[in-house]
Each structure stands twice: as structure tokens, then as C-alpha cells.
C-alpha positions as CSV (number, residue, x, y, z in Angstrom):
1,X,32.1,-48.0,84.2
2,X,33.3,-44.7,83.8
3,X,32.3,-44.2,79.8
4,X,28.8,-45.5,81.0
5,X,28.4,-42.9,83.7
6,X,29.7,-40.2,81.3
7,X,27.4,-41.4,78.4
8,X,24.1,-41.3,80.5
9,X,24.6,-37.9,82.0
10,X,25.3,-36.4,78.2
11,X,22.0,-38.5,76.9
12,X,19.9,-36.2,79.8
13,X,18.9,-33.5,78.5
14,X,19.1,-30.3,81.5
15,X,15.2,-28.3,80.7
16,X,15.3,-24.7,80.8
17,X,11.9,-23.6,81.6
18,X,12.1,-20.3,82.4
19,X,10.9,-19.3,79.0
20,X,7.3,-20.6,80.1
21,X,6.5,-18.0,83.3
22,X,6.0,-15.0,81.1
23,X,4.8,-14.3,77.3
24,X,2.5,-15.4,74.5
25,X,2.2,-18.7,73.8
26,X,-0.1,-20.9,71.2
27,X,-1.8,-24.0,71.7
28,X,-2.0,-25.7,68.0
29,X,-4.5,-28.2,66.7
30,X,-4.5,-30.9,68.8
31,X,-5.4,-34.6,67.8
32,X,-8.6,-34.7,69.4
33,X,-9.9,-31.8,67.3
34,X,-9.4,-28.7,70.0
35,X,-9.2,-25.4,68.2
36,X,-6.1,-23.7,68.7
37,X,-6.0,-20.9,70.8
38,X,-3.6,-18.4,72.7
39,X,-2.0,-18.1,76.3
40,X,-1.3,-15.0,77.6
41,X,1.3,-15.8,81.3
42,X,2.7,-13.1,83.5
43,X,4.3,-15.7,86.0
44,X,1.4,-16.9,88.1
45,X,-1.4,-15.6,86.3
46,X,-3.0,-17.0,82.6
47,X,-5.5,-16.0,80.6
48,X,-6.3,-18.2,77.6
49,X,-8.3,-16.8,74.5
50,X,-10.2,-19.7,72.5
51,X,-10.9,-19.2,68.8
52,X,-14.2,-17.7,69.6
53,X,-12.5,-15.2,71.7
54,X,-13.9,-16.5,74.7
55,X,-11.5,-16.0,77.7
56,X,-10.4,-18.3,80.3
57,X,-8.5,-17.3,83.4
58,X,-6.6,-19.4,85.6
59,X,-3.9,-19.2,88.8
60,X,-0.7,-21.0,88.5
61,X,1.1,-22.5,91.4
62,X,4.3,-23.5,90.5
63,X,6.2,-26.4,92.2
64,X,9.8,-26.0,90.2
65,X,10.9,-24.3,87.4
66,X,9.2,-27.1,85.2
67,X,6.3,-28.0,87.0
68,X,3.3,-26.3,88.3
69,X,-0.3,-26.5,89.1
70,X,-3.1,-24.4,87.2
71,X,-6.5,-23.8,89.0
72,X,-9.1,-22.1,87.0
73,X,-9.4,-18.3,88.5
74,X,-13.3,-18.5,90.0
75,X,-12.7,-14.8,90.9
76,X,-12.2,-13.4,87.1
77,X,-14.9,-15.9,85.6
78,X,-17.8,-17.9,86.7
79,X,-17.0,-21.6,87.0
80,X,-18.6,-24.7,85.7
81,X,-19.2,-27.7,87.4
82,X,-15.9,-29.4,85.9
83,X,-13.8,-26.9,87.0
84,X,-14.7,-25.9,90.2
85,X,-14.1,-29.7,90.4
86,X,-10.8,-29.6,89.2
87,X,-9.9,-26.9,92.0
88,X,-11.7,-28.8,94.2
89,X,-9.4,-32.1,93.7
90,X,-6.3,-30.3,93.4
91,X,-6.0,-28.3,89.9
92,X,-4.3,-29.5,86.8
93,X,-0.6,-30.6,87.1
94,X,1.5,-29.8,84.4
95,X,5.2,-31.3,83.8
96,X,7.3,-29.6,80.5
97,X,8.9,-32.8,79.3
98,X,10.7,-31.8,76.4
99,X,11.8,-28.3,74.9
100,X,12.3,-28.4,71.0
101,X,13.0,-24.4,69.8
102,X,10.3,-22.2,71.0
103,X,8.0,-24.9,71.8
104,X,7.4,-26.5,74.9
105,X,6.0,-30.0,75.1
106,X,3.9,-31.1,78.4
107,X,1.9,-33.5,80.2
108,X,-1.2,-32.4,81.9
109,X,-2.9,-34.6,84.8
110,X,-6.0,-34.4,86.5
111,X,-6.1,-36.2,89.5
112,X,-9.6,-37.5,91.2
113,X,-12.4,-40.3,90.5
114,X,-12.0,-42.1,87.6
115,X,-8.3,-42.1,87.9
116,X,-6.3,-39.0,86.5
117,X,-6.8,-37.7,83.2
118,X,-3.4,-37.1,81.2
119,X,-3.1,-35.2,78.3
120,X,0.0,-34.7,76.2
121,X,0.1,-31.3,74.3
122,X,2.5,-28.6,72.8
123,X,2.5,-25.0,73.8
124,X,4.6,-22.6,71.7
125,X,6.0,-19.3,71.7
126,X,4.8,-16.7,69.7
């Protein structure tokens, strides 16, 4: 009993997501054909910068070190329909789920009607 015990707690991996609060980060490819394009975080602000240079700013809330929710920032940018309906239904909840060198692995829900959108997705540091 006490080898099983031992054996599950070394197979969980601890995250250390303070890495993720602060910096420049990359979104690559993704397999649904998103261009890639840059996050700049200072803690509870984001911008992101698509491949046309077109920037997006957003608010984070977090919830733990690994979690947190992203609202789109309506007071840096004027918001479209689909994301002042996002804020509206409670913004975009992110979980880091793996850590793999300077890359950060996630899963992204949006809650509402049709059921929650997930997306899986990779962020890494630059």
C-alpha cells in the first residue's frame, strides 16, 4: 500500500506557473490554421499582436497560480459582438495543464449557449 501511495505522488507532476504572469510569449501555428502571433503579459494585463499587427487587449483575472480568466479589455479596443459576449458570460477560462521547457500547454473554455467551447493550445516563451 505504501509503494502505491509513494508511486502516485512521484507520477504527479507539481506546475510552476509563475513563469506565465509576466513576459513575451508566442502562440505557434495551430491545427486549425490560426496564424501565429505574440502575447505581451504584465500580470493582469495582455496585449496580443496578430500577424497583421493588429492588437488585441485583454484583462486577466487570475483564480490560482495556474488558472485564470481573460476578458477582452472593452476600454483599450472596441469590442465585437463575440467578445463582448464572452465578457458577458463570464470570459475565457484558461487552465496550464502541462509545462514542457519554456512552453506552456493550456486548455481554454468558453462557457455559455451551445455548451463551452474548449480549445487546447501551446503558448511559449520567447
Amino acid at each position: 500500500m505504501i509503494l502505491l501511495l509513494v508511486s502516485i505522488s512521484s507520477c504527479s507532476q507539481k506546475l510552476d506557473c509563475t513563469g506565465i504572469k509576466y513576459g513575451y510569449f508566442i502562440i505557434p501555428n495551430d491545427s486549425e490554421g490560426t496564424q501565429p502571433y505574440r502575447i505581451i503579459r504584465n500580470d493582469t494585463l495582455q496585449t496580443e499582436v496578430d500577424s497583421e499587427g493588429i492588437e488585441r487587449y485583454s484583462k486577466i483575472k487570475w483564480l490560482n497560480d495556474c488558472s485564470y480568466i481573460l476578458f477582452y479589455d472593452g476600454d483599450k479596443m472596441t469590442l465585437n459582438d463575440f467578445q463582448r459576449k464572452v465578457n458577458r458570460i463570464g470570459g475565457v477560462i484558461v487552465e496550464i495543464t502541462k509545462i514542457e521547457d519554456n512552453c506552456f500547454y493550456y486548455t481554454s473554455n468558453i462557457k455559455g449557449d451551445p455548451p463551452s467551447e474548449r480549445i487546447d493550445g501551446v503558448m511559449c516563451k520567447e
